[in-house]
C-alpha positions as CSV (number, residue, x, y, z in Angstrom):
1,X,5.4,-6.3,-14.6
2,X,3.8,-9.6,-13.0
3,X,0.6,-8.0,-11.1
4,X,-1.9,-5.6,-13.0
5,X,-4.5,-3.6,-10.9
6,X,-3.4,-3.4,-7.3
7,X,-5.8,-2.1,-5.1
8,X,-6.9,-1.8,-1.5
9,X,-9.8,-1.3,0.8
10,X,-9.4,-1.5,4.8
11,X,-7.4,-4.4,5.3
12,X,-8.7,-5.8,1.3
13,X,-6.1,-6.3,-0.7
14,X,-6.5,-7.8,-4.4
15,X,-4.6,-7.7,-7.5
16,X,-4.4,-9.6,-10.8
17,X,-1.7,-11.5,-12.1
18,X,-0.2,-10.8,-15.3
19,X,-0.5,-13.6,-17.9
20,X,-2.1,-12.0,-20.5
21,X,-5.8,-12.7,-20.0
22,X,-8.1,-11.5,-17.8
23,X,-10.5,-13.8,-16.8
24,X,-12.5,-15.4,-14.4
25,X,-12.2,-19.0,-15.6
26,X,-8.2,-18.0,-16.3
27,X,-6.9,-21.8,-15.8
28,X,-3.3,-19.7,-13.1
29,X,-6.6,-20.4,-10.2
30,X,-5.6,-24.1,-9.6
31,X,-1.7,-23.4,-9.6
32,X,-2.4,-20.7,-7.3
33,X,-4.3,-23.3,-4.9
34,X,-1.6,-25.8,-5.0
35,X,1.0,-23.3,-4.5
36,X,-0.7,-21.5,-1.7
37,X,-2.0,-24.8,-0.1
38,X,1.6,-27.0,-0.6
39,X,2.7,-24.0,1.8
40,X,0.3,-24.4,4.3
41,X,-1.8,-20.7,3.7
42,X,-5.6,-21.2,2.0
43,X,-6.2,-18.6,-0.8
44,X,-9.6,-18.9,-3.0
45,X,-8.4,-16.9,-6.2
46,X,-11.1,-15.4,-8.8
47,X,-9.6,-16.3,-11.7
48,X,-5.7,-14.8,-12.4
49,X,-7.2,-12.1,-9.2
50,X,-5.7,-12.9,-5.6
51,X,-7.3,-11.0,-3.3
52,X,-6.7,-10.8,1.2
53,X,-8.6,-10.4,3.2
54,X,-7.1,-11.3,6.4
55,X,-8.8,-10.9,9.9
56,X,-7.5,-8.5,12.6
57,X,-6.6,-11.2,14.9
58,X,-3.8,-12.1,11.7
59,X,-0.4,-12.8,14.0
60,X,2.7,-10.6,12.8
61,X,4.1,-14.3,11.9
62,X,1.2,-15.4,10.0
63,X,1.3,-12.2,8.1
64,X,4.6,-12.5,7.0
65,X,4.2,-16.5,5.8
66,X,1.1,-15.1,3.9
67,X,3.4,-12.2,2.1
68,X,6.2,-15.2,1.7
69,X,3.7,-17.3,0.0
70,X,2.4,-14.5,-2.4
71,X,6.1,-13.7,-3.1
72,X,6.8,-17.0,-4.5
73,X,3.2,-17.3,-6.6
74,X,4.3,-14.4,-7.9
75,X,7.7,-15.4,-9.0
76,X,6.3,-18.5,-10.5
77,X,4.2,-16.6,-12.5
């Protein structure tokens, strides 16, 4: 399993990567950055934890980039 811990509150959505540590300093933060930001979408991970938390005004199209982008951090986990 590559995510640990999904959870949800509202429109809050966070999870943790699966890498074997949980941590806040876990070093998966700055490829998650460069992944996310190469693709055009800004994510500011805690650690090996993504969390959303996008605003209502989120386009249907911008949602689906966002889910594209977390599909293919998570595949390059």
């Amino acid at each position: 399993n590559k995510i640990n811990d999904p959870r949800s509150l509202g429109t809050i959505l966070a999870f943790e990567l699966n890498n074997g540590k949980k941590d806040y300093l876990n070093q998966q933060k700055q490829r998650i950055i460069d992944i996310a930001m190469k693709e055009g979408v800004f994510l500011r991970p805690l650690g090996n934890t993504i969390y959303l938390m996008p605003p209502y005004c989120i386009t249907m199209e911008e949602q689906e980039k966002l889910y594209d982008v977390l599909e293919k951090i998570i595949g390059d986990v």
